[in-house]
N, C-alpha and C positions, 0 to 999 in steps of 0.2 A: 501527587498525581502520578501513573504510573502509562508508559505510553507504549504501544506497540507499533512497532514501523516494520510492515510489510512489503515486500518487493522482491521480485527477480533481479539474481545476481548482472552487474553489465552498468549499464547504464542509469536502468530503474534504482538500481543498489545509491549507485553512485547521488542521482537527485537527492535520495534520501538524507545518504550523509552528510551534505550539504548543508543540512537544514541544522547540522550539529549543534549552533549556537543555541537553540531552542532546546534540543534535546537532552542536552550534556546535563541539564541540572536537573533532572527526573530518572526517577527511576524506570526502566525499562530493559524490554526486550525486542528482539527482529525475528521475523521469522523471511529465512530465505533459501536457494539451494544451494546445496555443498560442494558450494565452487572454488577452487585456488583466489580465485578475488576476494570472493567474500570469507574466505575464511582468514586471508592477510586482513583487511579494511578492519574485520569485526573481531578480530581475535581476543582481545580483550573485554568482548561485550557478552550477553549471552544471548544466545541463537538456537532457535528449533532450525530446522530442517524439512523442506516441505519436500513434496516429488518434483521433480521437472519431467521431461518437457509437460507446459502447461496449456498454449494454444492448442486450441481444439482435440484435447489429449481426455478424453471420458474419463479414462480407468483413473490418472493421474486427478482430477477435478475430482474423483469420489475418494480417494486417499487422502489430499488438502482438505477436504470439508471433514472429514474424521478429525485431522489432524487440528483443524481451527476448534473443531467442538473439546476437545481433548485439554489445547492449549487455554481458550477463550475460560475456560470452568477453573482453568486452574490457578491462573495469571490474573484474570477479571482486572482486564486494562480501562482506565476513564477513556482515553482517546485510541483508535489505531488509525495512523497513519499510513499512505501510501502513494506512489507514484505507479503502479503497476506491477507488472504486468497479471496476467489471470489467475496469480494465486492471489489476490486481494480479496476475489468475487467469492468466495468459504466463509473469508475473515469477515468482510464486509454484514454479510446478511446475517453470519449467524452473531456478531457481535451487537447486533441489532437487538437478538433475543437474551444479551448477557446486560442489554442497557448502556453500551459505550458508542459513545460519540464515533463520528465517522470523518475523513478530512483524504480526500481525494486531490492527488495534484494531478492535473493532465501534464502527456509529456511535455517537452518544449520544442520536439519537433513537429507536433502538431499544431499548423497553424490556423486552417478553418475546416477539417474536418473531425470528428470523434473517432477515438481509439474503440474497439470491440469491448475494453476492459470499462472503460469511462462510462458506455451508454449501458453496460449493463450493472455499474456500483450506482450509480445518478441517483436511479431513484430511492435511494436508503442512505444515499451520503448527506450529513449535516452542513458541510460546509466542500463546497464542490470549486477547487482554485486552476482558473486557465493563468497560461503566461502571457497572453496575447489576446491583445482586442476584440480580434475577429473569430475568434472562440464562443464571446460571448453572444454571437447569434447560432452558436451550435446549442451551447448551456446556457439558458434564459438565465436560472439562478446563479449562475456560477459568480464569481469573483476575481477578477482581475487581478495580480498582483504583479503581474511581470516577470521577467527572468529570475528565478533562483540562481545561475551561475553567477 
């Protein structure tokens, strides 16, 4: 299985690598930006590079969806994962048209409201995971699974 895990360098990065246990034994790649964090955390991994800033950033959203169509065609990931933030929303939809599964974490400091990033992957994510109860009257489908940290 070959997995791509998406996110902004910070926090998002951080969720991600968390999930290490699951990931470590696939093959894969992250696409994230070319931060001093993420280029310590990932150094050893391999890593595209998307644009930042990506909140309500146009030019940078049509550079990322080049860059997921580019990557997605060439990589052709079973699952891409992601905790955020707005570079997922490229990954997301257009990996939809390469046939690979979708897996959305909301943050974990959201506790009963939705992230911008969330309500807009939802409808195309396969499997949509809050950390918190009261999540799940934001995300009918979603999945509880509680803290990652």
């Amino acid at each position: 299985m070959k997995v791509c895990l998406v996110g902004s360098s910070g926090g998002h990065l951080t969720h991600l690598y968390l999930l290490r246990p699951f990931w470590e034994k696939y093959d894969r790649f992250w696409v994230t930006f070319d931060k001093e964090d993420a280029r310590s955390l990932l150094k050893d991994e391999q890593v595209y590079n998307c644009s930042f800033p990506t909140n309500r950033n146009l030019k940078n959203l049509i550079k990322n969806t080049f860059l997921a169509w580019k990557v997605l065609k060439k990589e052709r990931p079973d699952v891409i994962i992601s905790s955020g933030a707005a570079v997922a929303v490229p990954f997301f939809y257009i990996g939809k048209l390469f046939r690979s599964k979708t897996v959305y974490i909301e943050v974990f400091d959201r506790i009963d409201k939705p992230t911008l990033t969330g309500k807009l992957v939802y409808p195309v994510t396969d499997r949509f995971i809050v950390q918190w109860p009261e999540m799940k009257k934001v995300y009918h489908k979603s999945i509880n699974l509680g803290s990652i940290f």
